[in-house]
KOLNU-345123 format. One record per residue (C-alpha): z, y, x. Coordinates in steps of 0.05 Angstrom, whole numbers, plus 5000, padded with zeros to 4 digits. Example, Ala and Ser with C-alpha at 12.3 -4.5 7.8 and 13.67 -1.06 7.14 Angstrom:
BEGIN
515649105246/514349795273/
% end
This chain:
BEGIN
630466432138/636065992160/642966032119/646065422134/651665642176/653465242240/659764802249/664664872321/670464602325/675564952374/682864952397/688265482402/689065642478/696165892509/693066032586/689266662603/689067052660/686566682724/689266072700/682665932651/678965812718/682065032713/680165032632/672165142653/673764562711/675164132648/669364352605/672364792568/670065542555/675766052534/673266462485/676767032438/676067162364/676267902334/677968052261/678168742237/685568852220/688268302252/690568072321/685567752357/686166932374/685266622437/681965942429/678365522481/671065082454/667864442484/662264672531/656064302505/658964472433/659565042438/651465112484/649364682417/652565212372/649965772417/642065512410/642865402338/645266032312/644566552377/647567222348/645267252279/646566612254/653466422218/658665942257/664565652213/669765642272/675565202252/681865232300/688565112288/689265182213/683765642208/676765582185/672866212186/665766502191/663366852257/658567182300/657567082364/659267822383/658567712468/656767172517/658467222589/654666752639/655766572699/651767022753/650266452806/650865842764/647966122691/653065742658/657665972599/664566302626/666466712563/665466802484/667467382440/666667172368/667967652303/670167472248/666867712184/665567712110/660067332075/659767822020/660168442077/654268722109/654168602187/650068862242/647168422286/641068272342/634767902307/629867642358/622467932360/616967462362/609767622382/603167452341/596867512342/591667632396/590468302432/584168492455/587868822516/589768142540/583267902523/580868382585/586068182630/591968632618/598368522611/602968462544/610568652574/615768562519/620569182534/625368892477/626368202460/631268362393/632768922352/639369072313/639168992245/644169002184/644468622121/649168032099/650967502150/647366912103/641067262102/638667322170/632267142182/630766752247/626567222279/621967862265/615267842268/611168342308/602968302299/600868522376/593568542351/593769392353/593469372429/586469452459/587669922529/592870042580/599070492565/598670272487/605370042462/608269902400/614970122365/620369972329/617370322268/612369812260/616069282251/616769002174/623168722156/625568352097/627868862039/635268582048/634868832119/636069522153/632969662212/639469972263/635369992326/632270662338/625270782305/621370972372/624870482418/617570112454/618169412439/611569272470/607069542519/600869462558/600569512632/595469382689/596068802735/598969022801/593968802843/588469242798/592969872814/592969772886/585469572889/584170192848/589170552903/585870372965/578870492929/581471222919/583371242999/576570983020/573171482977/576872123005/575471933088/568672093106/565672093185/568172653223/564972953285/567872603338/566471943303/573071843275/575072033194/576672603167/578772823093/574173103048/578073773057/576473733132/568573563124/
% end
């Protein structure tokens, strides 16, 4: 568990609208800060600060944002990227309360070894986070989720399996699939066209015929 909260500094910013298109040209992202209660502040962040920031803490870690004469803790709340270029465009940060219960999105990591991979299936990861709530210092880095329970096709796992911390409330629906197993495509079209094969058989005039037609 990681409780050191990450450092960013930013700067109040006065243009919004289309005119942030010439901040990003700069290297700057505009970004907006919510507080319950208050107005919300436009600021605008270095770029690889704020990526830095961003890989640190993702959205359950704690940023101290100072701007102007403010020095707060945050969450990351939203991140918009770039569709073509994959690049950060936008930030919504919220403000919160070190002493106040927040929810946020934990990352789920996989372990163990599943004897459904083991015979060539596949492990999909529906879900790579669920929502959890507890107090912004004590957010783990990531959940664990043992992946040793799936042997066949179609098994999944839940959300109910997961074990979390005791400080930690689970948000995210119980039977939300986190995990499944599927069959490689190319063993459901083999397994198709096998089918096909099976149901022709010779008809009289040399051709094929269904097995309704025999």
């Amino acid at each position: 568990m990681s409780s050191e909260a990450v450092a960013l500094t930013a700067q109040d910013r006065t243009v919004s609208g289309k005119k942030v298109k010439s901040l990003r040209r700069d290297g700057l992202v505009p970004a907006v800060v919510y507080a319950r209660g208050e107005p919300s502040d436009n600021i605008m962040l270095d770029y690889m600060s704020l990526a830095r920031a961003w890989h640190k803490a993702g959205k359950h870690h704690v940023i101290n944002l100072s701007y102007g004469k403010k020095n707060r803790p945050t969450l990351i709340q939203h991140m918009t990227l770039d569709p073509v270029k994959g690049t950060i465009s936008h930030v919504a940060f919220h403000a919160i309360k070190m002493n106040e219960k927040v929810e946020t999105e934990i990352p789920v990591h996989l372990i163990g070894n599943s004897p459904a991979a083991q015979l060539g299936l596949i492990i999909h990861q529906n879900n790579e986070s669920v929502v959890v709530k507890g107090l912004p210092g004590e957010m783990p880095d990531a959940i664990e989720l043992d992946i040793s329970s799936l042997v066949e096709a179609d098994d999944n796992i839940k959300a109910e399996a997961l074990v979390l911390p005791k400080n930690l409330e689970l948000i995210t629906e119980l039977n939300q699939i986190l995990v499944s197993v599927i069959v490689p495509r190319a063993e459901v079209e083999a397994v198709a066209e096998e089918e096909v094969a099976a149901d022709a058989v010779p008809s009289d005039n040399g051709g094929e015929a269904s097995k309704a037609e025999a």
